[in-house]
N, CA, C and O atoms as CSV, one atom per row, in Angstrom:
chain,resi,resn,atom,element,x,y,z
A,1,UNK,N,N,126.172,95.271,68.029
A,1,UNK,CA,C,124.964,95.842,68.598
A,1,UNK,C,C,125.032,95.756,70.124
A,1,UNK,O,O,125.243,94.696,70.714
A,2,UNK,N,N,124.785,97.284,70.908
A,2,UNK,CA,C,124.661,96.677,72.060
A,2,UNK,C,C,123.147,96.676,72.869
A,2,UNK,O,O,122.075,97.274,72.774
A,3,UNK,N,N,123.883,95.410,73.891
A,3,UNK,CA,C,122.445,95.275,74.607
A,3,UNK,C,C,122.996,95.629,76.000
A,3,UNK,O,O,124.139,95.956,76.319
A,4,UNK,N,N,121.557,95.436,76.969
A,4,UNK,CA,C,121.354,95.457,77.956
A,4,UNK,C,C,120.287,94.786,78.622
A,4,UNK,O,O,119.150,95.257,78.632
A,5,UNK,N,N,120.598,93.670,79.202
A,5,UNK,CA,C,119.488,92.685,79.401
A,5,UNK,C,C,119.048,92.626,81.016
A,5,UNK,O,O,119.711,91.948,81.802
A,6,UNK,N,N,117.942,93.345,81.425
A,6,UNK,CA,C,117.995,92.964,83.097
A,6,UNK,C,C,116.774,91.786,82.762
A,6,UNK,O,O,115.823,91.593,82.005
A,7,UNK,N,N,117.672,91.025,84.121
A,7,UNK,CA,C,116.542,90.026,84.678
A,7,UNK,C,C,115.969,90.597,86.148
A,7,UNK,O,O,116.018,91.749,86.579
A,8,UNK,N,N,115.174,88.889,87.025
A,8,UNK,CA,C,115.105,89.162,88.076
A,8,UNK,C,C,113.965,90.100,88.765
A,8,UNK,O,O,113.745,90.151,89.975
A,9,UNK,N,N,113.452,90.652,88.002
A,9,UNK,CA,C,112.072,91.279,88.584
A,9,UNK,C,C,110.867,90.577,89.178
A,9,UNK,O,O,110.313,89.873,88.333
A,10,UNK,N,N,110.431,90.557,90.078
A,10,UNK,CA,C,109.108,90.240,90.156
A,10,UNK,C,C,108.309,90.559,91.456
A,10,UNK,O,O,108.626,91.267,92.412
A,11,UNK,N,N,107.544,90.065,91.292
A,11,UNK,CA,C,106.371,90.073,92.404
A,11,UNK,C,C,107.064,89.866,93.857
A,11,UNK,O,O,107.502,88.716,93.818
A,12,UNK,N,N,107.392,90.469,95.199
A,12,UNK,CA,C,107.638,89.759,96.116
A,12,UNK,C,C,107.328,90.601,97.541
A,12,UNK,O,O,107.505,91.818,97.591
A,13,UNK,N,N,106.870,89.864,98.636
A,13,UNK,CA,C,105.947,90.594,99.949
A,13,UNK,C,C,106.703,92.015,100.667
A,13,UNK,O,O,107.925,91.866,100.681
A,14,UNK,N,N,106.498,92.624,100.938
A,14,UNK,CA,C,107.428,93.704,101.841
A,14,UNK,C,C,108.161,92.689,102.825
A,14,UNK,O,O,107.683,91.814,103.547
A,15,UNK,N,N,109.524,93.106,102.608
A,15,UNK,CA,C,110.367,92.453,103.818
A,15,UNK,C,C,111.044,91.415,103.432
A,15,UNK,O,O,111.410,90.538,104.215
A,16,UNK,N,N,111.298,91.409,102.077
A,16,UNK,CA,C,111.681,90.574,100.979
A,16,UNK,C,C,112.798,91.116,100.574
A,16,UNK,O,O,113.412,92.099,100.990
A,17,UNK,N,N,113.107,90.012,99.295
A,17,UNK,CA,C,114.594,90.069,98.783
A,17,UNK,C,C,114.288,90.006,97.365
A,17,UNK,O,O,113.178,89.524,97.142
A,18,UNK,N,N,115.271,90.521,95.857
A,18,UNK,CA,C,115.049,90.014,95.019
A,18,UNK,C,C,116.181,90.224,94.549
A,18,UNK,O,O,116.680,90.997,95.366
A,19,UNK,N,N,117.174,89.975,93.485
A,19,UNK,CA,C,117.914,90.185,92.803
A,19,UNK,C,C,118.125,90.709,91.275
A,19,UNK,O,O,118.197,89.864,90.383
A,20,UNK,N,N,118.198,91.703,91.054
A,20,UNK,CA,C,118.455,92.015,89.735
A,20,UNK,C,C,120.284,91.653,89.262
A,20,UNK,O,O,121.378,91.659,89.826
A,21,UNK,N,N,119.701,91.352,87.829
A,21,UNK,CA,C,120.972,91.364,86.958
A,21,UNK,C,C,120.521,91.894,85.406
A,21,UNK,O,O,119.411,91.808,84.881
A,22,UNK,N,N,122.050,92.599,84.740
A,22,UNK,CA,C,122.034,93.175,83.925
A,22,UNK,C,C,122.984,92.652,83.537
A,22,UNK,O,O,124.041,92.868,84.129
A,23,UNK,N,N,122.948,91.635,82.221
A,23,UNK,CA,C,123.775,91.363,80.776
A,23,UNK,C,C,124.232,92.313,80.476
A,23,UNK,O,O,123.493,93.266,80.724
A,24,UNK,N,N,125.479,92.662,79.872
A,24,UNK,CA,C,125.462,93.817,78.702
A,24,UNK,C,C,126.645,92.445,77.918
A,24,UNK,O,O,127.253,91.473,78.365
A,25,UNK,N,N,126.515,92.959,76.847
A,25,UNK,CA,C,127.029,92.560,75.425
A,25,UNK,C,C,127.048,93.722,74.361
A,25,UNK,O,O,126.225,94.633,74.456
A,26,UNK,N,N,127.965,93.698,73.366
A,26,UNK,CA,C,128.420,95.023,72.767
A,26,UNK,C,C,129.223,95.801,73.003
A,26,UNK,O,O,129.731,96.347,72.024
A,27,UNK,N,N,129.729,96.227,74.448
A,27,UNK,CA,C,130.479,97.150,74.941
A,27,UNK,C,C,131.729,96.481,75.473
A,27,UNK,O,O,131.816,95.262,75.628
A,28,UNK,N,N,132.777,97.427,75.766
A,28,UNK,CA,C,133.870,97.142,76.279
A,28,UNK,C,C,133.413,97.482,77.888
A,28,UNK,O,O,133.504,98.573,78.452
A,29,UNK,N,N,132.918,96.258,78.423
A,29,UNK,CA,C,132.014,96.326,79.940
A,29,UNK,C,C,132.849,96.941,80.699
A,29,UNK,O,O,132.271,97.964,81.065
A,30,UNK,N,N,134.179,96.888,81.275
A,30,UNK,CA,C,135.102,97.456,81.977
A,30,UNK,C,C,135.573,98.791,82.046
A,30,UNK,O,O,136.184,99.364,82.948
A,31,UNK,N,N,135.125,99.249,80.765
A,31,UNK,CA,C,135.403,100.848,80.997
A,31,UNK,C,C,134.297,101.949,81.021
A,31,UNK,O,O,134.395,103.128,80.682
A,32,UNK,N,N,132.922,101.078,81.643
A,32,UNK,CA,C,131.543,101.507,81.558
A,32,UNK,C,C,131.205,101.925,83.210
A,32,UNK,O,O,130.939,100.929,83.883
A,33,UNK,N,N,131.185,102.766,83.697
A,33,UNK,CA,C,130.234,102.544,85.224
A,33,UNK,C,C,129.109,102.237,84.517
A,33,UNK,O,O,128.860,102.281,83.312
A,34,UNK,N,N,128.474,101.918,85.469
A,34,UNK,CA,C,127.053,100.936,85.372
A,34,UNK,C,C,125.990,101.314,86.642
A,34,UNK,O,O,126.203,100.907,87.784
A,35,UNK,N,N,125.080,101.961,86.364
A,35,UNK,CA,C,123.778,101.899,87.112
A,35,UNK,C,C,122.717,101.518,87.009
A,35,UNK,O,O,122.268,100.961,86.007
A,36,UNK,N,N,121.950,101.818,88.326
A,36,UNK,CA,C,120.424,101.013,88.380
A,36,UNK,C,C,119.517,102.299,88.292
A,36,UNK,O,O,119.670,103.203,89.114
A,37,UNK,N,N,118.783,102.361,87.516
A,37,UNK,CA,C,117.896,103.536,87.519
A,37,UNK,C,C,116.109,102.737,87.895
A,37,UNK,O,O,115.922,101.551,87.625
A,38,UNK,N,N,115.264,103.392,88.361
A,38,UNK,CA,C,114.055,103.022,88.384
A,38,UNK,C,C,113.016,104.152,88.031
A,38,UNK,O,O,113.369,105.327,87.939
A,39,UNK,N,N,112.161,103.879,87.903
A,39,UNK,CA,C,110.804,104.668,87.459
A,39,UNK,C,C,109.443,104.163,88.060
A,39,UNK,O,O,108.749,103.415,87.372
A,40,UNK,N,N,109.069,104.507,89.202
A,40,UNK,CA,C,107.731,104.308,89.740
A,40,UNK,C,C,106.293,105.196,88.879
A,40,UNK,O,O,106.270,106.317,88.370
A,41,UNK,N,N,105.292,104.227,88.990
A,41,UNK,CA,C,104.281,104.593,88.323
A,41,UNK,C,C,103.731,106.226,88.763
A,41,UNK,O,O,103.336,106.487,89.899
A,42,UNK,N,N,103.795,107.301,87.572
A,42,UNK,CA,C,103.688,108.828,87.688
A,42,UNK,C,C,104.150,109.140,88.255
A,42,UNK,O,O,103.631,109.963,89.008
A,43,UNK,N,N,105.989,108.673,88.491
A,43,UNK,CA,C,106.953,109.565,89.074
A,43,UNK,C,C,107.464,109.693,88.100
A,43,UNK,O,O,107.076,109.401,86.969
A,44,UNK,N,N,109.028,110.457,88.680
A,44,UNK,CA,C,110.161,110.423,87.382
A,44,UNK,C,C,110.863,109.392,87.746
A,44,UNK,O,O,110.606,108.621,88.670
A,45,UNK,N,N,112.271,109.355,86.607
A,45,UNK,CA,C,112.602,108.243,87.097
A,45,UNK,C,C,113.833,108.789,87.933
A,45,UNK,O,O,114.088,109.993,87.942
A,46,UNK,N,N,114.677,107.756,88.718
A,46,UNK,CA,C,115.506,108.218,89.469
A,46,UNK,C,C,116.966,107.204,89.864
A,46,UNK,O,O,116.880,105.984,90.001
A,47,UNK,N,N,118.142,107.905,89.992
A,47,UNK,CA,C,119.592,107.150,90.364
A,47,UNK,C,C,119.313,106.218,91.597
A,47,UNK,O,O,119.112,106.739,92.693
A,48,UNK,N,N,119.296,104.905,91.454
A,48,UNK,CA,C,119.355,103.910,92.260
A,48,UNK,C,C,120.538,103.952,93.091
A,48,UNK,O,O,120.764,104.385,94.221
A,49,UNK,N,N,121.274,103.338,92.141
A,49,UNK,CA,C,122.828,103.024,92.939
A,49,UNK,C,C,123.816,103.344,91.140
A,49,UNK,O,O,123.568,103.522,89.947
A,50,UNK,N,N,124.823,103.251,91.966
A,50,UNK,CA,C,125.985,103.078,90.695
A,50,UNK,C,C,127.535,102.434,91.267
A,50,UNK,O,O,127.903,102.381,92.441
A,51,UNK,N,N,128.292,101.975,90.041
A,51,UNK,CA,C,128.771,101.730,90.343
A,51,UNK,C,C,130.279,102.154,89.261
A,51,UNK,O,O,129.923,102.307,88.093
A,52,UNK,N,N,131.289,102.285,89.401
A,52,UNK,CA,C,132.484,102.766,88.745
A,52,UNK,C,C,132.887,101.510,88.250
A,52,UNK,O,O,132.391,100.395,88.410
A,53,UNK,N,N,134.202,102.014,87.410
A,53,UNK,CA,C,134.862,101.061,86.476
A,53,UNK,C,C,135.633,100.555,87.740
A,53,UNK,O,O,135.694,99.326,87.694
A,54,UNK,N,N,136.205,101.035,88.784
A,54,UNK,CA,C,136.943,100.752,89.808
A,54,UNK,C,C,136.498,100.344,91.230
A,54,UNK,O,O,137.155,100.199,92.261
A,55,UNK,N,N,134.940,100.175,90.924
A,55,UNK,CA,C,134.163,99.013,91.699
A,55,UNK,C,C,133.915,100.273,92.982
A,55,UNK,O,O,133.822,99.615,94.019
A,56,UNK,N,N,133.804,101.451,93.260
A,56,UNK,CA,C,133.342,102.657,94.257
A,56,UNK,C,C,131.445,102.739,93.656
A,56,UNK,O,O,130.902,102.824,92.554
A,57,UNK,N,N,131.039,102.668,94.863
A,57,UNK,CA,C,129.216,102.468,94.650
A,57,UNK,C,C,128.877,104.133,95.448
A,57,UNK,O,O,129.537,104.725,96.302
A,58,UNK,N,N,127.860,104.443,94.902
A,58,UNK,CA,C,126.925,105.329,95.619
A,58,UNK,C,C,125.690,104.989,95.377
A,58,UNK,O,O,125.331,104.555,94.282
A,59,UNK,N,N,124.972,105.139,96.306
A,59,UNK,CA,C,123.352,104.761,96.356
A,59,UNK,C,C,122.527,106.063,96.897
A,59,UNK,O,O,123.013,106.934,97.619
A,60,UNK,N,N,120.521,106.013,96.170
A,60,UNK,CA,C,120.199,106.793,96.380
A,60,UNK,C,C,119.676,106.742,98.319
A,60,UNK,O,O,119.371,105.695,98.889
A,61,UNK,N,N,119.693,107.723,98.797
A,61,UNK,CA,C,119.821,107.681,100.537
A,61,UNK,C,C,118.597,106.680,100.793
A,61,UNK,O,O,118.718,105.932,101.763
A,62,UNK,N,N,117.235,106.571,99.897
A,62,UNK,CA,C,116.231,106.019,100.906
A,62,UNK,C,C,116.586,104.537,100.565
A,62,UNK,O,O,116.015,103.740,101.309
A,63,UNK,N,N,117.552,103.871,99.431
A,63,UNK,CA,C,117.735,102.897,99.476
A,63,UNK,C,C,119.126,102.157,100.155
A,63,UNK,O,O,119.336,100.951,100.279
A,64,UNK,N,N,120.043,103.366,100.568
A,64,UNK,CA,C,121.499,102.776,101.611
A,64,UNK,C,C,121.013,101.579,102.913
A,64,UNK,O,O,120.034,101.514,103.657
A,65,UNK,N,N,122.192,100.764,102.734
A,65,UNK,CA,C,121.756,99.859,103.835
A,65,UNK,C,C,120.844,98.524,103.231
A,65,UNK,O,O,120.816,97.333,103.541
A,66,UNK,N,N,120.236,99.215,102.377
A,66,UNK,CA,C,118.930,98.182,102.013
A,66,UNK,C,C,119.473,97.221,100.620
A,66,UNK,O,O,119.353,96.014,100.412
A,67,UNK,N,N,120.165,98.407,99.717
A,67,UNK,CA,C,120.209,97.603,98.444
A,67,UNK,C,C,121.932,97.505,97.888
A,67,UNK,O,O,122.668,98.412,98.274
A,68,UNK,N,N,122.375,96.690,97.227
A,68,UNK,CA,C,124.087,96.349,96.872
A,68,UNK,C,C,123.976,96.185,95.505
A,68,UNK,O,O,123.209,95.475,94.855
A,69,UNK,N,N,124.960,97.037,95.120
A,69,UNK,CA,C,125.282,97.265,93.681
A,69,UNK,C,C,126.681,96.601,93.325
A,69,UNK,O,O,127.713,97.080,93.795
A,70,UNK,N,N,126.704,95.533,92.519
A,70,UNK,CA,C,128.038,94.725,92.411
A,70,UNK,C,C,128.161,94.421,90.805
A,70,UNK,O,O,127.227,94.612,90.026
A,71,UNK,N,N,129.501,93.897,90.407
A,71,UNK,CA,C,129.671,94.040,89.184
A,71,UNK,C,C,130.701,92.637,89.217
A,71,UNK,O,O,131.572,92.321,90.027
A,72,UNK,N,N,130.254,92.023,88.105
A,72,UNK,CA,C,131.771,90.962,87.373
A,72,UNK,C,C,132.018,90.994,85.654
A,72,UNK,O,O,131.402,90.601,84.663
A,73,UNK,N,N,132.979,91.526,85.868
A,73,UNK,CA,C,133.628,92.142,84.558
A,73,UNK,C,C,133.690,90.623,83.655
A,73,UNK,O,O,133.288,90.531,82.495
A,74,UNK,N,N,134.116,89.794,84.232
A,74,UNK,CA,C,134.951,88.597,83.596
A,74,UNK,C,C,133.095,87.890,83.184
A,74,UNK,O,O,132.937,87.036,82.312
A,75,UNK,N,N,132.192,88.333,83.816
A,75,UNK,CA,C,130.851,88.139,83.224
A,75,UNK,C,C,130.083,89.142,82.189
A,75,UNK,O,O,129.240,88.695,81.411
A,76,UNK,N,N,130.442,90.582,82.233
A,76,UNK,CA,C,129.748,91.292,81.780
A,76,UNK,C,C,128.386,91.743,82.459
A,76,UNK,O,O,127.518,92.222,81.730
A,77,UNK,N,N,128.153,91.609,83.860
A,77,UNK,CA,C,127.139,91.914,84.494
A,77,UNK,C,C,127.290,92.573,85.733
A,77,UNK,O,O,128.217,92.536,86.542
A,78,UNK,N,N,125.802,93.418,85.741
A,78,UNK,CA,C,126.134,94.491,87.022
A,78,UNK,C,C,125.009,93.632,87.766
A,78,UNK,O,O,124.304,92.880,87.092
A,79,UNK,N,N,124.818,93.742,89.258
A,79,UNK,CA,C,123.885,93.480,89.514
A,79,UNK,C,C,123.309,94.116,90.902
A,79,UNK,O,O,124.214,94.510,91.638
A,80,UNK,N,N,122.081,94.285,91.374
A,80,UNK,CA,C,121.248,94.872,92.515
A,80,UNK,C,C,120.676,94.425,93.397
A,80,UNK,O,O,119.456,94.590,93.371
A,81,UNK,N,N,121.445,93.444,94.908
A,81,UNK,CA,C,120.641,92.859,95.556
A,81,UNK,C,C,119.947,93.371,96.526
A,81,UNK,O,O,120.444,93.842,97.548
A,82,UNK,N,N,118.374,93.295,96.191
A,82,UNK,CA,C,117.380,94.453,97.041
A,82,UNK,C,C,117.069,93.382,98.279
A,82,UNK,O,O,116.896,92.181,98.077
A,83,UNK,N,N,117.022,94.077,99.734
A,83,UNK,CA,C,116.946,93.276,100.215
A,83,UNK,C,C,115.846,94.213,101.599
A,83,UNK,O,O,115.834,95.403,101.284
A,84,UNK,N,N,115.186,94.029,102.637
A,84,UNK,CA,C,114.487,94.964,103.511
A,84,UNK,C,C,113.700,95.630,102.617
A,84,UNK,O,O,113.524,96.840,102.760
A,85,UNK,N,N,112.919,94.693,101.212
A,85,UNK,CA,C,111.702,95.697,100.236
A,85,UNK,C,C,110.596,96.159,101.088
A,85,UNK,O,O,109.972,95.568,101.970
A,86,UNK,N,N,110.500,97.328,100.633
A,86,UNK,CA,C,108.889,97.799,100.858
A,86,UNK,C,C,108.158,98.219,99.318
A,86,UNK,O,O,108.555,98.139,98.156
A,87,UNK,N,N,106.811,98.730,100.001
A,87,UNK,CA,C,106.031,98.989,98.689
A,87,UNK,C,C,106.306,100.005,97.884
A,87,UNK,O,O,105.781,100.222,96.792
A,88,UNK,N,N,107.207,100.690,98.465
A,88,UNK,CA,C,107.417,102.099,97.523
A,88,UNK,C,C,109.061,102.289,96.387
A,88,UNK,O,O,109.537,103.168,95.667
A,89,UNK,N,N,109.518,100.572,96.911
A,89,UNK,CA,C,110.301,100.357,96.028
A,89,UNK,C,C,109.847,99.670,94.454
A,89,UNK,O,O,110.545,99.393,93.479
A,90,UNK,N,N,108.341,99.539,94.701
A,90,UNK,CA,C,107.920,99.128,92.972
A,90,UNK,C,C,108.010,100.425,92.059
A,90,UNK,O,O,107.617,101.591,92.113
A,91,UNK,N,N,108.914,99.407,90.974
A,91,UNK,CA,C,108.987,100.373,90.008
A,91,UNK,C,C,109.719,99.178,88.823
A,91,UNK,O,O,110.050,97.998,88.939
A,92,UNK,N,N,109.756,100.048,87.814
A,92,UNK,CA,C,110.515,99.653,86.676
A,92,UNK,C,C,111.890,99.473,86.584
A,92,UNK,O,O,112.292,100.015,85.554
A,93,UNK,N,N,112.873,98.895,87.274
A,93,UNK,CA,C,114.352,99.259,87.123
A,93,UNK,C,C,115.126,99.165,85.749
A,93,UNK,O,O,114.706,98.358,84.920
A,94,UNK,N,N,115.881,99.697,85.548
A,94,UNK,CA,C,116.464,100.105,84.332
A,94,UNK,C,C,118.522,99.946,84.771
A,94,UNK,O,O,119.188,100.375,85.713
A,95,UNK,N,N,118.829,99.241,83.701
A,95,UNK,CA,C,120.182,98.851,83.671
A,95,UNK,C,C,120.709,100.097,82.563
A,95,UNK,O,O,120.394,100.331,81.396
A,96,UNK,N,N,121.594,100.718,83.452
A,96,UNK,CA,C,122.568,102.095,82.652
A,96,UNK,C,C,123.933,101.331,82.434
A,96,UNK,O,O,124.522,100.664,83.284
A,97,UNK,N,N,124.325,101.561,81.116
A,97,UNK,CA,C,125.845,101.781,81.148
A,97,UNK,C,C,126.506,103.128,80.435
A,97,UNK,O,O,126.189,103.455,79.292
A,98,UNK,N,N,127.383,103.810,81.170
A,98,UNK,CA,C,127.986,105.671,80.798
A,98,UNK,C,C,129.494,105.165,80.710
A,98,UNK,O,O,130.126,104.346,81.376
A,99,UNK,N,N,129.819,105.968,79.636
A,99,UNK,CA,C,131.022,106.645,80.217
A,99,UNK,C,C,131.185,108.267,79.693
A,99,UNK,O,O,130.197,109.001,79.739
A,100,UNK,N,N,132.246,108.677,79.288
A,100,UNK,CA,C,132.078,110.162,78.996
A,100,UNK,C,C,131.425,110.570,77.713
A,100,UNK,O,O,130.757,111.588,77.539
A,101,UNK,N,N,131.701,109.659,76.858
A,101,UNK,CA,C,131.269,110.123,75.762
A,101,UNK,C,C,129.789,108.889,75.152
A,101,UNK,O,O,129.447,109.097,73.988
A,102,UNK,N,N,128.993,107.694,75.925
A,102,UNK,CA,C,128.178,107.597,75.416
A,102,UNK,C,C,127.652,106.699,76.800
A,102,UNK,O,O,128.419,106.203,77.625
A,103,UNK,N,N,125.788,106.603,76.845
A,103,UNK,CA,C,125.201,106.005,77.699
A,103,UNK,C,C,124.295,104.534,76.791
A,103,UNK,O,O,124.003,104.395,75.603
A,104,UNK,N,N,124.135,103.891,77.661
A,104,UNK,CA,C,123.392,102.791,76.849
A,104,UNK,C,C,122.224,102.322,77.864
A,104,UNK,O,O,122.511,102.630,79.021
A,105,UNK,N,N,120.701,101.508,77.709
A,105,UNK,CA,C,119.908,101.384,78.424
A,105,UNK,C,C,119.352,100.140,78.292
A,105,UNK,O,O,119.450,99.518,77.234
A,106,UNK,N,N,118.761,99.698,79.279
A,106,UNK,CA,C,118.045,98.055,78.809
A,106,UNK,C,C,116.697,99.095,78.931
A,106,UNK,O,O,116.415,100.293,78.931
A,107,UNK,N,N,115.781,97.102,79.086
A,107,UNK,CA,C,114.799,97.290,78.369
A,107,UNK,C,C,113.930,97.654,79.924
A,107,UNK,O,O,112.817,98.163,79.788
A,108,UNK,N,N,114.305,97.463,80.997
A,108,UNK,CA,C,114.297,97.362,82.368
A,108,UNK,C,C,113.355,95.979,82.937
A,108,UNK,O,O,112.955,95.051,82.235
A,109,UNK,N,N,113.217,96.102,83.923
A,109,UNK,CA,C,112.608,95.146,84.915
A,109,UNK,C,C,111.924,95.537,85.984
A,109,UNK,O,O,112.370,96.170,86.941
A,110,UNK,N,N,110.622,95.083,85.784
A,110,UNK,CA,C,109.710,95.251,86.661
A,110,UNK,C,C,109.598,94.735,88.296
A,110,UNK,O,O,109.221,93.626,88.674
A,111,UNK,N,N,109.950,95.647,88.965
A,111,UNK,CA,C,109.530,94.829,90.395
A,111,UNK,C,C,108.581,95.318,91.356
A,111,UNK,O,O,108.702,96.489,91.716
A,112,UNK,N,N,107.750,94.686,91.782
A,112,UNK,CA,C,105.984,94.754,92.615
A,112,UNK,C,C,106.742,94.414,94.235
A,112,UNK,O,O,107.365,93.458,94.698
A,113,UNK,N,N,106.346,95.615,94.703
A,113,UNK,CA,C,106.168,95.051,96.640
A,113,UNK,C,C,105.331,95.222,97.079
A,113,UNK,O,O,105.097,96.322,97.580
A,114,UNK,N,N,104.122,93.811,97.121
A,114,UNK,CA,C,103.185,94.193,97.809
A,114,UNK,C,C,103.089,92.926,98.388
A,114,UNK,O,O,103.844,91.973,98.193
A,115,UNK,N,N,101.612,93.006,99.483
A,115,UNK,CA,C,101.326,91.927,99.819
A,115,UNK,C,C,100.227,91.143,99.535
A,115,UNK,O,O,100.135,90.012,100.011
């Protein structure tokens, strides 16, 4: 069975830091890119960052600079260190794993920037 477990969400002031991580178990983790997706309240949702089987990241532009998308295989985890938060980064984040022929999703993680 596979999973996808993010931690790491929570409550924290603009101008803050938080860290997400994403478990996966089930999959052959290494041949998965792995992204961060989020969903703000009555938006859609949208490509955070990603990251390849060969460790190459792209991020979405209003979050470059701000947020790092990293991976340890020998753990099975991707992870998202948000760092320069503001309020319009609350949202739901969501742990992706793709490859060509199948995608998998957690359950996501909630993170609040306010003050």
């Amino acid at each position: 069975q596979v999973q996808l477990v993010e931690s790491g969400g929570g409550l924290v002031q603009p101008g803050g830091s938080l860290r997400l991580s994403c478990a996966a178990s089930g999959i052959i983790f290494n041949v998965y890119t792995m992204g961060w997706y989020r969903q703000a309240p009555g938006k859609e949702s949208e490509l955070v960052a990603t990251i390849t089987t060969g460790h190459s990241t792209t991020y979405e532009s209003s979050v470059k600079g701000r947020f790092t998308i990293s991976r340890d295989n020998a753990e099975n985890t991707v992870y998202l260190q948000m760092n320069s938060l503001k309020p319009e980064d609350t949202a739901v984040y969501y742990c992706n794993a793709a490859n060509r022929f199948r995608a998998y999703w957690g359950q996501g993680t909630l993170v609040t920037v306010s003050s």
